[in-house]
N, C-alpha and C positions, 0 to 999 in steps of 0.2 A: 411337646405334642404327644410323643409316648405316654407317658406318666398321664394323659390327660384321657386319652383312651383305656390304658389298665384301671384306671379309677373309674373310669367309665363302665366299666363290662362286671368290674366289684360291684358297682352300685344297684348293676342291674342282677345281678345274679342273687344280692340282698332281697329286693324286690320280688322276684320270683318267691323265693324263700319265704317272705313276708305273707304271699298270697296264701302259699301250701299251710305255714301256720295259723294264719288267721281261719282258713275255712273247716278248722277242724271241729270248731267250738259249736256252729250247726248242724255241722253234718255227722256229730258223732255219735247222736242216740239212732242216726239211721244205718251206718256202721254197724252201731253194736247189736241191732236186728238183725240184717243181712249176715252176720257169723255167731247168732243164735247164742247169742251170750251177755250177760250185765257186767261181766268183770273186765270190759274193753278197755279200762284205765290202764292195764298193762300196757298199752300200747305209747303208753309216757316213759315208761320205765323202757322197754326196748327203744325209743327215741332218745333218751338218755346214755344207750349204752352207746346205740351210735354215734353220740355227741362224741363220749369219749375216744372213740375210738379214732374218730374222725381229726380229734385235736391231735394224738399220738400220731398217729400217723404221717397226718401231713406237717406237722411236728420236726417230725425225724426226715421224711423224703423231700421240704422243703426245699431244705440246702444241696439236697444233691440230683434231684430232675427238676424237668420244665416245671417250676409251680402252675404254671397256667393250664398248661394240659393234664396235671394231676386233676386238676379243676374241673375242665374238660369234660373230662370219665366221674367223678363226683354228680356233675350234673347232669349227664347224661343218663346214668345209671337210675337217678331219682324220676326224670322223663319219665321213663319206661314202670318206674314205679305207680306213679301217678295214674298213667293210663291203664293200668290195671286192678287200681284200689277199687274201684263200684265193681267189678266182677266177684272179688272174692267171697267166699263161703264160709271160712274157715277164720280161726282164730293166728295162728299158728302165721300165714302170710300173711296176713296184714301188722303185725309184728315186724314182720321183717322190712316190709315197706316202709313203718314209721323208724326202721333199725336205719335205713338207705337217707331217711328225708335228715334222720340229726346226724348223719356222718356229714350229710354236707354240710351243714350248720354249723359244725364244728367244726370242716374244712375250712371256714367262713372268717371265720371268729376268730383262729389261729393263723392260718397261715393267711387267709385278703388281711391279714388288719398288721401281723407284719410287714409282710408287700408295704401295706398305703405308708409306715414307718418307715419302711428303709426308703421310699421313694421322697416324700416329703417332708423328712424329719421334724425340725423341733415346729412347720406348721400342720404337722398333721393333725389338730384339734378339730377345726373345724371341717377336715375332709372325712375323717374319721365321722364326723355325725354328718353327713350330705351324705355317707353310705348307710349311715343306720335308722337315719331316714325313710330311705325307700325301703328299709325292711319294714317302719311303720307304716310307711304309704300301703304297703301292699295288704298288708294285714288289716287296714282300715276299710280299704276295696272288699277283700275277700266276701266278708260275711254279705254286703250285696250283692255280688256274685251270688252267689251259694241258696240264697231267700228265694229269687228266679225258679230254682229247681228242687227246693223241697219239697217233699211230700204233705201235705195238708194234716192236720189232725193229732195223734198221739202225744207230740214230743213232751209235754208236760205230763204227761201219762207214766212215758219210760221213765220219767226224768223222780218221778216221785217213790217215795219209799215204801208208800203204805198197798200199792198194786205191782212193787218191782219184781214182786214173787212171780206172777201171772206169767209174766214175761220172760222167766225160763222155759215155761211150757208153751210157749206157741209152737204152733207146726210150722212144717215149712211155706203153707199155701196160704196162714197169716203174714208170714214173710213177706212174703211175695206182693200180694194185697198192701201192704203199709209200707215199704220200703222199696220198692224193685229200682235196680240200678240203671234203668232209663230216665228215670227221674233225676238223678244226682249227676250220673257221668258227667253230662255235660261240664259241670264244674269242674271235675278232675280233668277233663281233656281241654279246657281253657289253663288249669296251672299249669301243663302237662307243654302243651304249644308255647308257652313262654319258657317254661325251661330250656326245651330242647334250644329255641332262640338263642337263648343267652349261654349254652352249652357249644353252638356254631362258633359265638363271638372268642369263649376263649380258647377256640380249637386255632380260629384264625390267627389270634395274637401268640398264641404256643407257638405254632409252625411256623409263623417269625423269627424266633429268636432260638439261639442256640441250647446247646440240649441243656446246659447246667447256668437256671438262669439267674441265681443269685453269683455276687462279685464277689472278688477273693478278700476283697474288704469286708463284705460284709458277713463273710464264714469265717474273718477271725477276729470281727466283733463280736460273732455270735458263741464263741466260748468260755460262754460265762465269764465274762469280762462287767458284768454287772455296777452299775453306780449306783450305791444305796446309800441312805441317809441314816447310819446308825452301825452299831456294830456288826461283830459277824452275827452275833447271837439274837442280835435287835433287827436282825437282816433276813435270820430263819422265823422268826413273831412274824414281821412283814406278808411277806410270802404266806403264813398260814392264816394271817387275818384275810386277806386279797382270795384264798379258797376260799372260805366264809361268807366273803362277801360276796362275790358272784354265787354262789350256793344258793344263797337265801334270796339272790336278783331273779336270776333264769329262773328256780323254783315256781318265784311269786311271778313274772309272767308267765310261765307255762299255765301254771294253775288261772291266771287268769283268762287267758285266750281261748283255753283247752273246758275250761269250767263254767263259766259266767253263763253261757245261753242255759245252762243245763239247771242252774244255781235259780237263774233268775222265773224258772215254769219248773221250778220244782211244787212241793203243796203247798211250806211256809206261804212263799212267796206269794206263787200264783198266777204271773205273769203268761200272757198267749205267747204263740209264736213270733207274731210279731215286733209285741214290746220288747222278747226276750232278745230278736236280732238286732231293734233299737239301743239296746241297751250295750250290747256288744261292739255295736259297731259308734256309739261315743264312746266308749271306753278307748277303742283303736283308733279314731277318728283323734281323739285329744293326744292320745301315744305318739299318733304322727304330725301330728300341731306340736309337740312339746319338742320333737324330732329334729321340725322344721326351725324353729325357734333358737334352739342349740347353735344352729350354723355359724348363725350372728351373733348367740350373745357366748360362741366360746371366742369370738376375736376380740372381745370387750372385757369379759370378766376370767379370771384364774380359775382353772378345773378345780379347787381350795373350796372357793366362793361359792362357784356351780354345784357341786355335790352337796353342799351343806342346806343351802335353798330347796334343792332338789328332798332333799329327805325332811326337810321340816315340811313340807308341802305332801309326804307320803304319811307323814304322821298325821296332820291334821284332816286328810281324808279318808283317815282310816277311821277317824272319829265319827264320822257320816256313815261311813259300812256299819259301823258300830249300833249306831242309832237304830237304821234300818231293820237291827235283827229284834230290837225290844220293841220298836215303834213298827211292825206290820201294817197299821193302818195305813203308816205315811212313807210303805216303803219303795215305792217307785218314784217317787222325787226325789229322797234321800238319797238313793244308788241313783241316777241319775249324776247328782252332785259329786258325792263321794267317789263314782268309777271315774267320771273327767278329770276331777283333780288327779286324784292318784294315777289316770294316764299320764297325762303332763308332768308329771312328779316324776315317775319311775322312768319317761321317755330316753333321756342323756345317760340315767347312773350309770348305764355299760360305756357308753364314749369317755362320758366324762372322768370316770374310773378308770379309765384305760390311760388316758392323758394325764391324770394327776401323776398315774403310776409310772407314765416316762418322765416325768418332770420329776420322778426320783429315783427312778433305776434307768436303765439301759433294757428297754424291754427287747430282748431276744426270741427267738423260736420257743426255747425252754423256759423262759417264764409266761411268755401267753401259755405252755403247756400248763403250768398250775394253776394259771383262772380259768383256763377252757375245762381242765377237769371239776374243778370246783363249781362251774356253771352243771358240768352233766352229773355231776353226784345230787345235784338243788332238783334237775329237770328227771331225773330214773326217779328220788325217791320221792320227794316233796307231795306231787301231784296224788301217786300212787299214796298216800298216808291222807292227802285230803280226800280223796274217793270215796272214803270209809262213810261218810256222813259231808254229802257235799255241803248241803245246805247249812249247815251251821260250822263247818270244819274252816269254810274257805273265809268267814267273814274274819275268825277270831285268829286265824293263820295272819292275814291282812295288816291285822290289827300288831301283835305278836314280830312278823317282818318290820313294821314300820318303827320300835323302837330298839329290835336286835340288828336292823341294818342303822342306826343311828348311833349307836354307841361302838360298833365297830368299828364307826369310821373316825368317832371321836379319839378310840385306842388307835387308829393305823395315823392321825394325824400329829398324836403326843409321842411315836415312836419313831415318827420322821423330821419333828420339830423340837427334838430336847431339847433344853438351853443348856450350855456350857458352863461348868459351877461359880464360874468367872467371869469377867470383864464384857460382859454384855454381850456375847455373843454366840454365836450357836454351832451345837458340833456338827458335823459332818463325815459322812465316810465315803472314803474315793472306791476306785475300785478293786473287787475281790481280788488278790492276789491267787497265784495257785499254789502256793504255800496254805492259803487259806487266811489268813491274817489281811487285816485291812489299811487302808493310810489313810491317814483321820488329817483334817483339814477343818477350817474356821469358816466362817462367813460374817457380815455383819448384821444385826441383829434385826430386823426391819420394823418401821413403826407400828405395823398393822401386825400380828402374827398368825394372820390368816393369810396373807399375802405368798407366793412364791418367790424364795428369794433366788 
């Protein structure tokens, strides 16, 4: 029943999470009015920094206080962010704020996704995507949220290149006029109310349980006691493909969640406000269908199988993004097509990546630290490089992601599945020594060699 509640309060704390990122993709040319600037993108790059940070951290205090109430103060802290984002003026705080929203995020990713491991071991597949789920549910919600309380008119305006000049030089009583944060708050103080919620929940489950609340099992699994399928040296590739690849994951949804409304009422395009939150909110709506989806078919099929569906499904709707940018005429059916698949498509890669990767290490505190950072190196810069020229930067990014995360995986699959030069069967490597040296072990060969053996 424990294990059924901590999963319970992870879930929702995803969720919350979900909404704060989902509504940022409309509300952020009214943002970037209200603190009198175009270059609001930094504000990816500071959510970034706090991913990182947020990974390290709770990283390292996992093992040694209450996770839950580390949690707690995470979410707490982002509450209080939330309900003061529509006030700010400045560039400078609202930075900070998105610095508070990806520390949780990263608190999330590291240390909830440990938790749901050491709670549910080898079925943590499909709990693991019931939690990353509600981060899509939430993010699919959001942008309806957020539609309620926009301001009528510009956004295609800011959003375009050929008048973005103007829009340094407004004053403030243009501000005021096109943006005023009577209009939007209310959306920040709906994420703002669920957080603190889900901020209660794990205050309540903290002050349950004793102050150090991981088990002494599980702090001397956690030393780097690692099970990799390969050498030492096939063991540090691993690890640095696994950065890369959440790199270029988190990146490409940042850039999509965070871009897409702005992408789509740019000039190329053309799109009103409407279509443009349409268009966002299939994109998120299929992210959380594809989410939902994961639950059941990770009890069915090998996170092998799942990842590789998964990215041939991100390549071929990149070929619809693709279309979209030559074919203008026909590009609002196009992106229609093209965002739903590639939601459903990129929905699982984080679960299911996550699950392949215990199904061949011993995912510890320290190694979620190298995908969590590799997710916030993808989410600081990526976004921040696509800003430059939204509208054509993010389709050909899209495009770009969709055969750089596929040959990734095709390398992280041939460096966890050598065959042995011999007798039909395949090497393997047990766990790191602290010597450093590994103990190499056989298995038998399986019919299928996509299959986990």
């Amino acid at each position: 029943m424990k294990k059924k509640v901590k999963t319970a309060a992870i879930a929702l704390a995803q969720f919350s999470t979900g909404l704060i990122y989902g509504g940022v993709g409309p509300t952020l040319p009214t943002l970037a009015r209200n603190v009198h600037t175009t270059h609001v993108s930094t504000v990816f790059t500071s959510r970034g920094l706090g991913y990182l940070a947020g990974s390290l951290i709770s990283g390292s205090l996992g093992e040694k206080v209450n996770s839950h109430l580390y949690l707690f103060v995470a979410m707490a802290t982002t509450c209080g962010s939330m309900f003061a984002t529509p006030y700010l003026t400045t560039l400078a705080p609202l930075m900070a704020v998105f610095a508070f929203v990806g520390l949780l995020q990263g608190s999330l990713d590291t240390l909830g996704n440990v938790l749901l491991l050491g709670m549910w071991e080898e079925r943590c597949g499909p709990v693991v995507q019931v939690t990353k789920f509600n981060f899509a549910l939430g993010a699919a919600i959001s942008p309806l949220i957020a539609s309620y309380f926009l301001p009528p008119g510009p956004e295609a305006a800011i959003s375009c290149q050929r008048v973005i000049d103007n829009v340094t030089n407004m004053t403030s009583s243009s501000v005021d006029d096109v943006g005023e944060p009577s209009s939007v708050r209310w959306a920040f103080f709906i994420y703002a109310t669920l957080a603190a919620l889900t901020a209660i929940f794990f205050f309540a489950i903290g002050c349950s349980e004793k102050f150090r609340s991981m088990s002494p099992r599980s702090r001397k699994k956690s030393k780097d006691q690692e099970e990799v399928r390969g050498e030492r040296r096939r063991v540090l590739l691993v690890k640095i493909l696994l950065l890369i690849f959440f790199m270029l994951y988190t990146g490409a949804e940042a850039s999509m969640i965070g871009y897409l409304f702005t992408f789509a009422t740019s000039c190329r395009i053309g799109l009103d406000k409407d279509q443009g939150v349409l268009l966002s909110t299939v994109f998120l709506g299929s992210f959380a269908v594809g989410r939902f989806a994961a639950i059941f078919v990770a009890i069915l099929v090998t996170p092998t199988k799942q990842l590789l569906f998964n990215l041939l499904g991100v390549v071929a709707s990149s070929l619809f993004l693709l279309a979209s940018f030559f074919l203008p005429q026909f590009a609002f059916p196009l992106l229609l097509i093209g965002v739903a698949i590639f939601g459903v498509s990129i929905a699982t890669l984080f679960g299911s990546c996550y699950a392949w990767a215990e199904s061949r290490i011993t995912v510890t505190s320290r190694t979620a630290i190298v995908m969590a950072v590799g997710g916030s190196i993808g989410e600081m810069t990526i976004p921040l490089l696509i800003s430059n020229s939204v509208e054509i930067s993010l389709v050909f990014f899209c495009v770009a992601f969709a055969f750089s995360e596929l040959f990734c995986f095709f390398l992280l699959h041939r460096l966890t599945t050598t065959e042995a030069t011999g007798g039909g069967e395949k090497e393997v490597v047990g766990s790191s020594r602290d010597d450093g040296s590994s103990e190499v072990k056989t298995l038998p060969q399986p019919e299928d060699p996509l299959v986990k053996t």
